[in-house]
PDB file of N, CA, C and O in Angstrom, chain B, residues numbered from 101:
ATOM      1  N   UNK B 101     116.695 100.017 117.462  1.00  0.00           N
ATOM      2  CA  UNK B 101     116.010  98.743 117.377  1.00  0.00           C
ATOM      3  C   UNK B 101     114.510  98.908 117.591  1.00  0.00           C
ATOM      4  O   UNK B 101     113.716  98.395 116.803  1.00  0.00           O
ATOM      5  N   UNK B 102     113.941  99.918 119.099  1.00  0.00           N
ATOM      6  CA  UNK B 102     112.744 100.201 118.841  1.00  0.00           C
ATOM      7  C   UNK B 102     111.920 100.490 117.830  1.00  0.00           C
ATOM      8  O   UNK B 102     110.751 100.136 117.989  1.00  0.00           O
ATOM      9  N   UNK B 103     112.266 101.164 116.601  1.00  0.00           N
ATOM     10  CA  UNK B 103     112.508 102.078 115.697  1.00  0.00           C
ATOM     11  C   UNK B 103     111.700 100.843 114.772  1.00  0.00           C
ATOM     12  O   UNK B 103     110.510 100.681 114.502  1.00  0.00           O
ATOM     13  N   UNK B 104     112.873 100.109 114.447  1.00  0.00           N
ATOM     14  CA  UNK B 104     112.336  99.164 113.494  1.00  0.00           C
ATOM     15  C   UNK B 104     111.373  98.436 114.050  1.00  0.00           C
ATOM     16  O   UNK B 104     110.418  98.323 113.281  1.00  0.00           O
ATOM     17  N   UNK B 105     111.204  97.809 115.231  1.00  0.00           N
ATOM     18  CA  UNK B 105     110.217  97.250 115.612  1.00  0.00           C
ATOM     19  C   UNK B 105     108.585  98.123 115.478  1.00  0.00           C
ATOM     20  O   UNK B 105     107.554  97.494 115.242  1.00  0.00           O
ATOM     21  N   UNK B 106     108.603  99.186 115.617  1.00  0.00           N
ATOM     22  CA  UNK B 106     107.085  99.873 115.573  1.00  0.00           C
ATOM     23  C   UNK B 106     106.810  99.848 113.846  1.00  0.00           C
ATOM     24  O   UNK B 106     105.745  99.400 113.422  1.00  0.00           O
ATOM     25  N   UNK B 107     107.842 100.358 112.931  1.00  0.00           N
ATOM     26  CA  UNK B 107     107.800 100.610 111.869  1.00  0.00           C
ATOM     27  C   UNK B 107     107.328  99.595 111.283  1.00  0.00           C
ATOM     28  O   UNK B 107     106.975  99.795 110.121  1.00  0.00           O
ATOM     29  N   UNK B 108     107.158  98.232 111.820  1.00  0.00           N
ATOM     30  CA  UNK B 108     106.551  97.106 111.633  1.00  0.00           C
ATOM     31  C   UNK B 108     105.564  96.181 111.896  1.00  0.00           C
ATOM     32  O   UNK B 108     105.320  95.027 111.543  1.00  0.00           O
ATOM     33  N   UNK B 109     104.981  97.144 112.735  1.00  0.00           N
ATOM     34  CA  UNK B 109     103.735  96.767 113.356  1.00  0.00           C
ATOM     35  C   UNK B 109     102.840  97.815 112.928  1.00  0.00           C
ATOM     36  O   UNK B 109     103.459  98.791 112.502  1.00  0.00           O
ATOM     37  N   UNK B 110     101.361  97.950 112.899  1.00  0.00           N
ATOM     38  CA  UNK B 110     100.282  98.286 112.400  1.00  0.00           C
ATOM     39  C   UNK B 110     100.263  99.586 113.731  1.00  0.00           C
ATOM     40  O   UNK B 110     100.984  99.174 114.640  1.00  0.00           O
ATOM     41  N   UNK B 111      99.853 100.543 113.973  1.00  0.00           N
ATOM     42  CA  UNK B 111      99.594 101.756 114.614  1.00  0.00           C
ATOM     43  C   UNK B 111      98.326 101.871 115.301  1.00  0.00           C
ATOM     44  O   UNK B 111      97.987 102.611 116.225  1.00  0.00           O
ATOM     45  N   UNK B 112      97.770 101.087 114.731  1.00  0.00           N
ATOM     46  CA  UNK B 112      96.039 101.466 115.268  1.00  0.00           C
ATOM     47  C   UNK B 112      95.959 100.700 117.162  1.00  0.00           C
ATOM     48  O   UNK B 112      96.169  99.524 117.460  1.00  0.00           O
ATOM     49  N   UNK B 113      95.650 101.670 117.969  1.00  0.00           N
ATOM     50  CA  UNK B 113      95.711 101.017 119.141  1.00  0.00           C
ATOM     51  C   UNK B 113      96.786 101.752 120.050  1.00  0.00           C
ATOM     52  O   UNK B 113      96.765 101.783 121.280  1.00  0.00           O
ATOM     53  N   UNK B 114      97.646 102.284 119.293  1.00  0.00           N
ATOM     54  CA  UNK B 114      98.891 103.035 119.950  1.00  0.00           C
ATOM     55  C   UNK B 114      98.314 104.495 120.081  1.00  0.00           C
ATOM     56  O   UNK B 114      97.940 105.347 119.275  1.00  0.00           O
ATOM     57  N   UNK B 115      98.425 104.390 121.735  1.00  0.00           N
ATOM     58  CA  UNK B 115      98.392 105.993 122.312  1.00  0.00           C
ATOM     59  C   UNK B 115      99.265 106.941 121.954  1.00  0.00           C
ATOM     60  O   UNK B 115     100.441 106.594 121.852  1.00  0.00           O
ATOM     61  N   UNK B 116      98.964 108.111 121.727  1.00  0.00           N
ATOM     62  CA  UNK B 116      99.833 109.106 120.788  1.00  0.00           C
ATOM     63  C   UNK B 116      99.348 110.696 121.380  1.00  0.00           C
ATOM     64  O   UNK B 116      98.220 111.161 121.549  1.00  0.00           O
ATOM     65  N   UNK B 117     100.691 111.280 121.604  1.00  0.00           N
ATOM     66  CA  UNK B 117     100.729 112.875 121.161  1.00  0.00           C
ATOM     67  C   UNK B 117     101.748 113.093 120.459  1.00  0.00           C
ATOM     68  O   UNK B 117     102.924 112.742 120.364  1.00  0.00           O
ATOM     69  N   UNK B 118     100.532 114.189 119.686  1.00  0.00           N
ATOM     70  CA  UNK B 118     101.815 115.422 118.268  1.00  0.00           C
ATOM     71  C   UNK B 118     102.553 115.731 118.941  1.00  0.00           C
ATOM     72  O   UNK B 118     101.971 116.055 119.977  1.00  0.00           O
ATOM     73  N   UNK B 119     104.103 115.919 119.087  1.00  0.00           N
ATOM     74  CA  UNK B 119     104.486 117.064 120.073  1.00  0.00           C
ATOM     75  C   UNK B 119     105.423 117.781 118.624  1.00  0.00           C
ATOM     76  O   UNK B 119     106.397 118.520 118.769  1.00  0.00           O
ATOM     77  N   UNK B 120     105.061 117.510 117.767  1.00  0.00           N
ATOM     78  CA  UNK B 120     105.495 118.820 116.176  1.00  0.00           C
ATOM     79  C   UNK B 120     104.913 118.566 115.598  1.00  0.00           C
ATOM     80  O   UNK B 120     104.298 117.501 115.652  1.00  0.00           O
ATOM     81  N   UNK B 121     104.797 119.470 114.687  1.00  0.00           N
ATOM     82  CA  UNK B 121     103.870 119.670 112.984  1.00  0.00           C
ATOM     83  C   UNK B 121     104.179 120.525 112.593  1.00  0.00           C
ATOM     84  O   UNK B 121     104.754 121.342 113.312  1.00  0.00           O
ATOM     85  N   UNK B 122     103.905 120.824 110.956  1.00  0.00           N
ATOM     86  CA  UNK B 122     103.979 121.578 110.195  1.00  0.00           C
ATOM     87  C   UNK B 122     102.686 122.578 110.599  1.00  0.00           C
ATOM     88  O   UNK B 122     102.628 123.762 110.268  1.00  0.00           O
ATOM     89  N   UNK B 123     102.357 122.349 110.851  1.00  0.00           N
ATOM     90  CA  UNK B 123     100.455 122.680 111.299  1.00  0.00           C
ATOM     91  C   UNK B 123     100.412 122.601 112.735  1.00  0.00           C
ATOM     92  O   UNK B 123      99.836 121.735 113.393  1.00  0.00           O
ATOM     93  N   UNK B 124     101.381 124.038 113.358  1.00  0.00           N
ATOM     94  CA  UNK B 124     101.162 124.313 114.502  1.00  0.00           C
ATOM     95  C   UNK B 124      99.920 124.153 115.563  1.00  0.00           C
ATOM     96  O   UNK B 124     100.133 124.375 116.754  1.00  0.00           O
ATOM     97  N   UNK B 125      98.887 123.844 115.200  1.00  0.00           N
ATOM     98  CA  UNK B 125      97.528 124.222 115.925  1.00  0.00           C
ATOM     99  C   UNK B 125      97.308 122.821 116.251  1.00  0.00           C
ATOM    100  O   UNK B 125      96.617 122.514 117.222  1.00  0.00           O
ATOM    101  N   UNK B 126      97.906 121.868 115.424  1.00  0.00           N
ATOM    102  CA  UNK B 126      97.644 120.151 115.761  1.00  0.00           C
ATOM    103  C   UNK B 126      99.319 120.049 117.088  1.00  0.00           C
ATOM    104  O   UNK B 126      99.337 119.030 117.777  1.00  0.00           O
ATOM    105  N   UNK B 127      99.965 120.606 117.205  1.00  0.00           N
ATOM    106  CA  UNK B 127     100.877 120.496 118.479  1.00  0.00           C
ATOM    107  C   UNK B 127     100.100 120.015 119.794  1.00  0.00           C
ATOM    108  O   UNK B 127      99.183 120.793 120.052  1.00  0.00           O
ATOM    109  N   UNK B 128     100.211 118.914 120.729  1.00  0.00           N
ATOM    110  CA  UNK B 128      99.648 119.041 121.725  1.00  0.00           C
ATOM    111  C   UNK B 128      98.109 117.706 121.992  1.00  0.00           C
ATOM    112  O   UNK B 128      97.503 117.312 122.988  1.00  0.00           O
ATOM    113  N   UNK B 129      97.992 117.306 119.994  1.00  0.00           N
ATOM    114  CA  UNK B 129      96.850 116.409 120.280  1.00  0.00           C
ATOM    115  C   UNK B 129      97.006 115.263 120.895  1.00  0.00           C
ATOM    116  O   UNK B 129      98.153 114.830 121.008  1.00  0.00           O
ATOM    117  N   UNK B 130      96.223 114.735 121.273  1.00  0.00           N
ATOM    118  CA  UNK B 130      96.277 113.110 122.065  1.00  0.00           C
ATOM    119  C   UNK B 130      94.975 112.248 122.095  1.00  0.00           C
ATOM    120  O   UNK B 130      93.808 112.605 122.255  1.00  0.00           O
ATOM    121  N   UNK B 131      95.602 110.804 121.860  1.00  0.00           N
ATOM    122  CA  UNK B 131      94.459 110.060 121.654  1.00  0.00           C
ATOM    123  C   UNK B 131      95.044 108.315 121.264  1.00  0.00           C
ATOM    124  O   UNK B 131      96.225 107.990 121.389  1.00  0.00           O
ATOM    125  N   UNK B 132      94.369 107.727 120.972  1.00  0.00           N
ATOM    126  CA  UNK B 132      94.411 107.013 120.320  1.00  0.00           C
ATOM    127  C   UNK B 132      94.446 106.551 118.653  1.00  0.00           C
ATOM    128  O   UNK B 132      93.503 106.793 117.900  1.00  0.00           O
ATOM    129  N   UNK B 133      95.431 105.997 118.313  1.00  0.00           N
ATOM    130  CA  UNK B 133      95.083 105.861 116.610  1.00  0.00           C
ATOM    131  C   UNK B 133      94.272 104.821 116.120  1.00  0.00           C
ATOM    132  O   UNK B 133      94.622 103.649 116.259  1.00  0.00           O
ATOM    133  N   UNK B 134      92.911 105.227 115.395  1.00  0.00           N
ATOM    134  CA  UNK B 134      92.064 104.067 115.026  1.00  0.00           C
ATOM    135  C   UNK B 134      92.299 103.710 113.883  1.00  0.00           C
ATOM    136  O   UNK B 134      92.112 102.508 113.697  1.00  0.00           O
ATOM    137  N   UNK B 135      92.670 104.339 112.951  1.00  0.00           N
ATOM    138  CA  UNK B 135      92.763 103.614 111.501  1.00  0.00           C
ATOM    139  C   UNK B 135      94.218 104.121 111.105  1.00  0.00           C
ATOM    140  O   UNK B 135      94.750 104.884 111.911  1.00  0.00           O
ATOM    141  N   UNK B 136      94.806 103.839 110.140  1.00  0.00           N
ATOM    142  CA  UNK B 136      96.032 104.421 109.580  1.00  0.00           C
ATOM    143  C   UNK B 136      96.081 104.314 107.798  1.00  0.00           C
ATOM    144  O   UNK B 136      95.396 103.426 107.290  1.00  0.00           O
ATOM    145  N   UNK B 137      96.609 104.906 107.207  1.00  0.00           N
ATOM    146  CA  UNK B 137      97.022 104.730 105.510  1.00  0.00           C
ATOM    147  C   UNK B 137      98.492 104.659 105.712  1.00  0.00           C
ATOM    148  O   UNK B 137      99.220 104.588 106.703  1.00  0.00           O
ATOM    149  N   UNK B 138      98.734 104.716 104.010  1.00  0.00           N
ATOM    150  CA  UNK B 138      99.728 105.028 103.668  1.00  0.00           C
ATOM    151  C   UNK B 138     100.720 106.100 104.173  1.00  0.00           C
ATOM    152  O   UNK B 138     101.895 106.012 104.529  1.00  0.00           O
ATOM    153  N   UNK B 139      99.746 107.285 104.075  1.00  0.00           N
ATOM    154  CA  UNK B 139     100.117 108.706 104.360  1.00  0.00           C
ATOM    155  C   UNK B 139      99.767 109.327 105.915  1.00  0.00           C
ATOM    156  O   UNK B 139     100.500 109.987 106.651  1.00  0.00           O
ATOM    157  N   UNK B 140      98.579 108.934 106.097  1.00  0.00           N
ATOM    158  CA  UNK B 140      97.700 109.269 107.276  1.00  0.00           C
ATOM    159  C   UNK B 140      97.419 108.510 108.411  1.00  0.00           C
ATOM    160  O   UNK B 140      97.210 107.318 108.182  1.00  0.00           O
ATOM    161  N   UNK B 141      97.341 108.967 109.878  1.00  0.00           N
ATOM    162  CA  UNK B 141      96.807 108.466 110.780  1.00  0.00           C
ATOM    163  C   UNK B 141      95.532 108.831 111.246  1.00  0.00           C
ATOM    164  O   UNK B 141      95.396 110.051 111.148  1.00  0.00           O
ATOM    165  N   UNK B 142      94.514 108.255 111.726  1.00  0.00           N
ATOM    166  CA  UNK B 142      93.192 108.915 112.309  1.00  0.00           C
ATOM    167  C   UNK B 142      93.639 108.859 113.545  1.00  0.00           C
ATOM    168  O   UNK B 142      94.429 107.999 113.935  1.00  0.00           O
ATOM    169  N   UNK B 143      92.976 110.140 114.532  1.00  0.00           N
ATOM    170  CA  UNK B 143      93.350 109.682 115.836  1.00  0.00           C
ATOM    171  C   UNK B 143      91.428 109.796 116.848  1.00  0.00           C
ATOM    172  O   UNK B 143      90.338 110.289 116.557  1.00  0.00           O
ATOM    173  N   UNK B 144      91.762 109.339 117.558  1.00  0.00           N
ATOM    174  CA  UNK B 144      90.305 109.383 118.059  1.00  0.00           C
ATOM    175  C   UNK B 144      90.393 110.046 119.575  1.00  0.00           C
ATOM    176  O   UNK B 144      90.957 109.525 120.538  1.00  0.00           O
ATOM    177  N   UNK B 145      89.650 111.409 119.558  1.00  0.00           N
ATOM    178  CA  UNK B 145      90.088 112.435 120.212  1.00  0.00           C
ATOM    179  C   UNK B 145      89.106 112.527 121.227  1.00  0.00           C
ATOM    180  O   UNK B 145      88.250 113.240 120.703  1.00  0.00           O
ATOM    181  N   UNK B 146      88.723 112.246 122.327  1.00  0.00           N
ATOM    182  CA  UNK B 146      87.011 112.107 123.168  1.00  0.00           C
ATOM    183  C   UNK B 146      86.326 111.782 121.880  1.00  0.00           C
ATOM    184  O   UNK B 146      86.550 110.897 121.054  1.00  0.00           O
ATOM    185  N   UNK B 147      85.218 112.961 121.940  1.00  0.00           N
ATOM    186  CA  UNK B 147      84.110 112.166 120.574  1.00  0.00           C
ATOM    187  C   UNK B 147      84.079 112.273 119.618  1.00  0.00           C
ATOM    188  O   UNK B 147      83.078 111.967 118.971  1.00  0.00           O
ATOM    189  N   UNK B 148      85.444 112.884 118.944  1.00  0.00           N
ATOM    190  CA  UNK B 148      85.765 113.099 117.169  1.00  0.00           C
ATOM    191  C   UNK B 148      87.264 112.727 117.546  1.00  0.00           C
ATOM    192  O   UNK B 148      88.112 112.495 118.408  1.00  0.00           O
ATOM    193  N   UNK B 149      86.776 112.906 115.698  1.00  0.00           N
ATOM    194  CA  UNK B 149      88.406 111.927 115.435  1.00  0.00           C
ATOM    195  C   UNK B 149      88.819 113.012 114.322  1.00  0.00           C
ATOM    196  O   UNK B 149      87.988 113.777 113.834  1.00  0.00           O
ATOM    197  N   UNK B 150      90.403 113.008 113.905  1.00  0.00           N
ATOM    198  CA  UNK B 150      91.470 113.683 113.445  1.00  0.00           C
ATOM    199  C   UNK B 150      91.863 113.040 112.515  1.00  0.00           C
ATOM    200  O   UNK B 150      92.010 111.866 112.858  1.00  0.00           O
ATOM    201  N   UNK B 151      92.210 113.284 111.091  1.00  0.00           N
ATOM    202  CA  UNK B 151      92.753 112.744 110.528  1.00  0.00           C
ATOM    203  C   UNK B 151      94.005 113.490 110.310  1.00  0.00           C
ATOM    204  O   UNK B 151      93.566 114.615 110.074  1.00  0.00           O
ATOM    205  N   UNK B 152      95.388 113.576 110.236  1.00  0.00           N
ATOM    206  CA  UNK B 152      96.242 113.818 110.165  1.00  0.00           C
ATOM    207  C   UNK B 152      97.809 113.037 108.787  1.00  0.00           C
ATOM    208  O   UNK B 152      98.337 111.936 108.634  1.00  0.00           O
ATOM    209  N   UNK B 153      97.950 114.420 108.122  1.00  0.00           N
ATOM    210  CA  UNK B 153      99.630 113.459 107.177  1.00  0.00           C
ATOM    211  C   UNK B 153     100.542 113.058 108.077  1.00  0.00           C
ATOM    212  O   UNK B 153     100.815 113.752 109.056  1.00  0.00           O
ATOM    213  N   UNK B 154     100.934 112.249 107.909  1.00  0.00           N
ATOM    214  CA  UNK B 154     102.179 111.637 108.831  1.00  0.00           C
ATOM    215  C   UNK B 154     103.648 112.100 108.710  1.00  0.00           C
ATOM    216  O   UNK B 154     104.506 111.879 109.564  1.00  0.00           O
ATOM    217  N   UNK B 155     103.939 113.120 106.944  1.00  0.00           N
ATOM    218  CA  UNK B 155     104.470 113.737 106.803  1.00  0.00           C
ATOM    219  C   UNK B 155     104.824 114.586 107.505  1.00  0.00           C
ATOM    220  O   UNK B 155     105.980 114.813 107.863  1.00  0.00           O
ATOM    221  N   UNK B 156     103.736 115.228 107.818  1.00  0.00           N
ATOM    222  CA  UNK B 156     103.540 117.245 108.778  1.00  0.00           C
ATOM    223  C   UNK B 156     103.745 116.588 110.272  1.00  0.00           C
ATOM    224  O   UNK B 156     104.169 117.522 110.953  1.00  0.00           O
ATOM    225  N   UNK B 157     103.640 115.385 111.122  1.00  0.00           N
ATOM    226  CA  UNK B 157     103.612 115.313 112.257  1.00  0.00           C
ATOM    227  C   UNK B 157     105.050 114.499 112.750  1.00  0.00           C
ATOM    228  O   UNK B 157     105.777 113.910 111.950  1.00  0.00           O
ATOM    229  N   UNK B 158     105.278 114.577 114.047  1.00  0.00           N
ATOM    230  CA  UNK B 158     106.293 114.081 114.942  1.00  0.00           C
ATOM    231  C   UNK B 158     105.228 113.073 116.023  1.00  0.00           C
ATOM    232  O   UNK B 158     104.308 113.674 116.577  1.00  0.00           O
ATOM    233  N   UNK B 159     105.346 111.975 116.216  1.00  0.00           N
ATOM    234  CA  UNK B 159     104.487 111.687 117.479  1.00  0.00           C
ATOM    235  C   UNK B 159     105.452 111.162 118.789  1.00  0.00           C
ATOM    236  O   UNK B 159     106.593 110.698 118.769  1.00  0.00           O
ATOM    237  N   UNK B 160     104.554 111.418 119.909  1.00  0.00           N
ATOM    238  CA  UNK B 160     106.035 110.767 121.003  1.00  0.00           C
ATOM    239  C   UNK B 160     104.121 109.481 121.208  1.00  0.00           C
ATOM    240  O   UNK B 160     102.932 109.623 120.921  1.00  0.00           O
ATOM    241  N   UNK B 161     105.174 108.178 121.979  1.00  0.00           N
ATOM    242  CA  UNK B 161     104.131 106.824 122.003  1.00  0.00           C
ATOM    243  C   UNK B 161     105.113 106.138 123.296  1.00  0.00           C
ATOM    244  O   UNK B 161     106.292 106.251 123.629  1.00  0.00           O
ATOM    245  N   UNK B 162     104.024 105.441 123.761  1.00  0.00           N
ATOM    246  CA  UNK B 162     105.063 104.376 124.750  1.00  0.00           C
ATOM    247  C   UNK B 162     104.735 103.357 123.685  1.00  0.00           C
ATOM    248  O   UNK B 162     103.622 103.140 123.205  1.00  0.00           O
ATOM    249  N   UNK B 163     105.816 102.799 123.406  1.00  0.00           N
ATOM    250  CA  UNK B 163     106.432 101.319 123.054  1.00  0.00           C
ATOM    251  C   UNK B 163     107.459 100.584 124.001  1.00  0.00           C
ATOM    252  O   UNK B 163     108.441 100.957 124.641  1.00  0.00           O
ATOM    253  N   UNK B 164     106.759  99.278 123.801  1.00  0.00           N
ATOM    254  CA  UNK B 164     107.647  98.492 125.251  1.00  0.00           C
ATOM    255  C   UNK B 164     107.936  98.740 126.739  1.00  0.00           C
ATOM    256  O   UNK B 164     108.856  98.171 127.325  1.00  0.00           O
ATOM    257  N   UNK B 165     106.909  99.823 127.454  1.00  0.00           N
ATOM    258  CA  UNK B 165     107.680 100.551 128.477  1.00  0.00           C
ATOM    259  C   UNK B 165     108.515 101.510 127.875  1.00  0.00           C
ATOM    260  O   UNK B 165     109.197 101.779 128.864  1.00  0.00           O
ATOM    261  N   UNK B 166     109.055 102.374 126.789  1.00  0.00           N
ATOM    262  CA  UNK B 166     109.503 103.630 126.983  1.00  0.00           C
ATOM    263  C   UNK B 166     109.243 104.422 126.232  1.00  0.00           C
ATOM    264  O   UNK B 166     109.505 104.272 125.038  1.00  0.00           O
ATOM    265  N   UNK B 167     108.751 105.313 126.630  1.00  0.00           N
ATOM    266  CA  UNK B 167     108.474 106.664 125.700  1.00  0.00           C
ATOM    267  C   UNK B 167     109.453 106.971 124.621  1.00  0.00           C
ATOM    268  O   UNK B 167     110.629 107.179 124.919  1.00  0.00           O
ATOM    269  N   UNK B 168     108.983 107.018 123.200  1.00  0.00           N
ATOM    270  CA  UNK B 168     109.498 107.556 121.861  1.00  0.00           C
ATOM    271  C   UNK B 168     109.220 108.464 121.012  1.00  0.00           C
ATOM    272  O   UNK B 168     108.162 108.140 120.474  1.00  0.00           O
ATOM    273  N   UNK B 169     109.675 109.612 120.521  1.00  0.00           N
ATOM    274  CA  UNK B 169     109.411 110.156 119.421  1.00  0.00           C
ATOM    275  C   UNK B 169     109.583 109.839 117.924  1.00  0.00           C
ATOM    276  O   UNK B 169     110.736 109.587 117.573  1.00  0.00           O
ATOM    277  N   UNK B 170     108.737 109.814 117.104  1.00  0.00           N
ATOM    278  CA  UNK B 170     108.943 109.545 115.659  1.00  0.00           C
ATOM    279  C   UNK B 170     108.598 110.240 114.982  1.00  0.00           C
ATOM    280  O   UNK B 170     107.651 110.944 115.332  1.00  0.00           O
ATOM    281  N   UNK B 171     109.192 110.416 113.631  1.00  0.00           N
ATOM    282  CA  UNK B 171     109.146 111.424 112.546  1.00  0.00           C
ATOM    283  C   UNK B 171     107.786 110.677 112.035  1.00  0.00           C
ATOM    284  O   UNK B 171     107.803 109.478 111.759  1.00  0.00           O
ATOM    285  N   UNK B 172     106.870 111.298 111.954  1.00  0.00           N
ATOM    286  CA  UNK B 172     105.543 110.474 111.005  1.00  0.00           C
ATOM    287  C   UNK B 172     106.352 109.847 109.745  1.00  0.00           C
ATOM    288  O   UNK B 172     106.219 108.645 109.516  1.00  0.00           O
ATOM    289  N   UNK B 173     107.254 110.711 108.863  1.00  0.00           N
ATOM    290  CA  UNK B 173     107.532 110.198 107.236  1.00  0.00           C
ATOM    291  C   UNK B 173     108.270 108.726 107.924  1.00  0.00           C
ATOM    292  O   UNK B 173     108.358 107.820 107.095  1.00  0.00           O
ATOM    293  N   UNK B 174     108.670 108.476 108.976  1.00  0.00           N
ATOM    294  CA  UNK B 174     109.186 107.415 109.152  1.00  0.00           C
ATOM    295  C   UNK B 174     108.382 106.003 108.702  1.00  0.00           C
ATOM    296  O   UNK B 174     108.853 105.007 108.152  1.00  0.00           O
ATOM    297  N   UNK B 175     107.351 106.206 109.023  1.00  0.00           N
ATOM    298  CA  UNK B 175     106.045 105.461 109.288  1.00  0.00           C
ATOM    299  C   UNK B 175     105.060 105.531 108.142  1.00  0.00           C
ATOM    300  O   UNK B 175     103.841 105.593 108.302  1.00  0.00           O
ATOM    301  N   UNK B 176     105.667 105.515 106.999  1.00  0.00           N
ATOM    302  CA  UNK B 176     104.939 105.256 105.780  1.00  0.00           C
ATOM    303  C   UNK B 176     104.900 104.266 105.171  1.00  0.00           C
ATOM    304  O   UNK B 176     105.555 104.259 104.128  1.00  0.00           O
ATOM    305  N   UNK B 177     104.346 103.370 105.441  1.00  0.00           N
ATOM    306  CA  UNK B 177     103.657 101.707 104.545  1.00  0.00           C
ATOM    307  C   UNK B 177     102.393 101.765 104.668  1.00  0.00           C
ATOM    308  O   UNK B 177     101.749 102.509 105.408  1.00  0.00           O
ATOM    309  N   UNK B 178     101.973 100.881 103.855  1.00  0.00           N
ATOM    310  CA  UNK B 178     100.340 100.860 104.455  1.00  0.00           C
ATOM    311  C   UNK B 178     100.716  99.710 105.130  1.00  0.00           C
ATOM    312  O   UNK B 178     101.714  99.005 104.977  1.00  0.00           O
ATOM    313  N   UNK B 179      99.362  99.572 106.245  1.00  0.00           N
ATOM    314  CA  UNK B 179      99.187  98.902 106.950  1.00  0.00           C
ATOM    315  C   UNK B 179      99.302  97.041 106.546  1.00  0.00           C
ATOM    316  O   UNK B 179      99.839  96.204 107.271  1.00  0.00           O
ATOM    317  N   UNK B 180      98.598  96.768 105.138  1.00  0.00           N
ATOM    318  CA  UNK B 180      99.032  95.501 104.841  1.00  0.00           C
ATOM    319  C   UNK B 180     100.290  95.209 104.501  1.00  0.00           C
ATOM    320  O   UNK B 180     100.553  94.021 104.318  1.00  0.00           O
ATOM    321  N   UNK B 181     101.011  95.897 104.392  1.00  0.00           N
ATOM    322  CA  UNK B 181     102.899  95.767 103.880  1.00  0.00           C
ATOM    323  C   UNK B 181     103.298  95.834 105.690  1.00  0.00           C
ATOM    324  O   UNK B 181     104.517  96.001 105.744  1.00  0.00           O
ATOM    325  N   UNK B 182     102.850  95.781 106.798  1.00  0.00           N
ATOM    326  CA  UNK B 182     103.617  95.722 108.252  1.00  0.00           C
ATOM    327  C   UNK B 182     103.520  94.347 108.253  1.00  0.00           C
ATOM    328  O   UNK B 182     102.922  93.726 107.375  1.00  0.00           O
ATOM    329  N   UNK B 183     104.201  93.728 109.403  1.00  0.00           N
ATOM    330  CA  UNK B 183     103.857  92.546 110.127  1.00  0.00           C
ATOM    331  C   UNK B 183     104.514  91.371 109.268  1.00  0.00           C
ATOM    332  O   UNK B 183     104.448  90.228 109.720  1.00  0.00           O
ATOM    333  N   UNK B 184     105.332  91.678 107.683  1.00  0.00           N
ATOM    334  CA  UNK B 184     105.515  90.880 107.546  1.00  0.00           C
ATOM    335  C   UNK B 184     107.091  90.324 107.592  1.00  0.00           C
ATOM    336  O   UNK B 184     107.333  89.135 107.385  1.00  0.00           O
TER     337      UNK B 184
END
C-alpha cells in the first residue's frame, strides 16, 4: 500500500539514499531530491547536485514514519501524470 502511495506523489522533497546501482560508485549517496523526470532524479548533495536514471538505482526513503526501499524503474511517470 506504501508502494502505491509514493508512486503517486511527486519525489522532490523526499530524503533519499542509493543503497544499489548499476553504477557502483553512486552506492551510499544521500540527499535530498530537487527535481525529478520521467527517467531521472536530481539529488542535492551539500553544494552539488546528482543527476541520476532511476532505472540503475534502488533508493531506501522514510515515508509515513517507515523506512522503504524502491526499485527506481518503479517510479517512472513524470511528475505531471502523479497526484492524480
Amino acid at each position: 500500500m506504501a508502494l502505491k502511495a509514493i508512486k503517486n506523489q511527486t519525489l522532490i522533497g523526499l530524503e533519499v539514499e542509493i543503497v544499489d546501482s548499476t553504477i557502483k560508485n553512486q552506492i551510499g549517496i544521500k540527499g535530498k531530491i530537487i527535481d525529478e523526470t520521467l527517467n531521472t532524479i536530481k539529488i542535492q548533495i551539500d553544494d552539488k547536485s546528482k543527476t541520476l536514471l532511476k532505472n540503475n538505482i534502488t533508493i531506501k526513503t522514510k515515508w509515513k514514519n517507515k523506512y522503504m526501499k524502491i526499485r527506481g524503474s518503479l517510479l517512472k511517470r513524470r511528475p505531471g501524470d502523479k497526484e492524480k
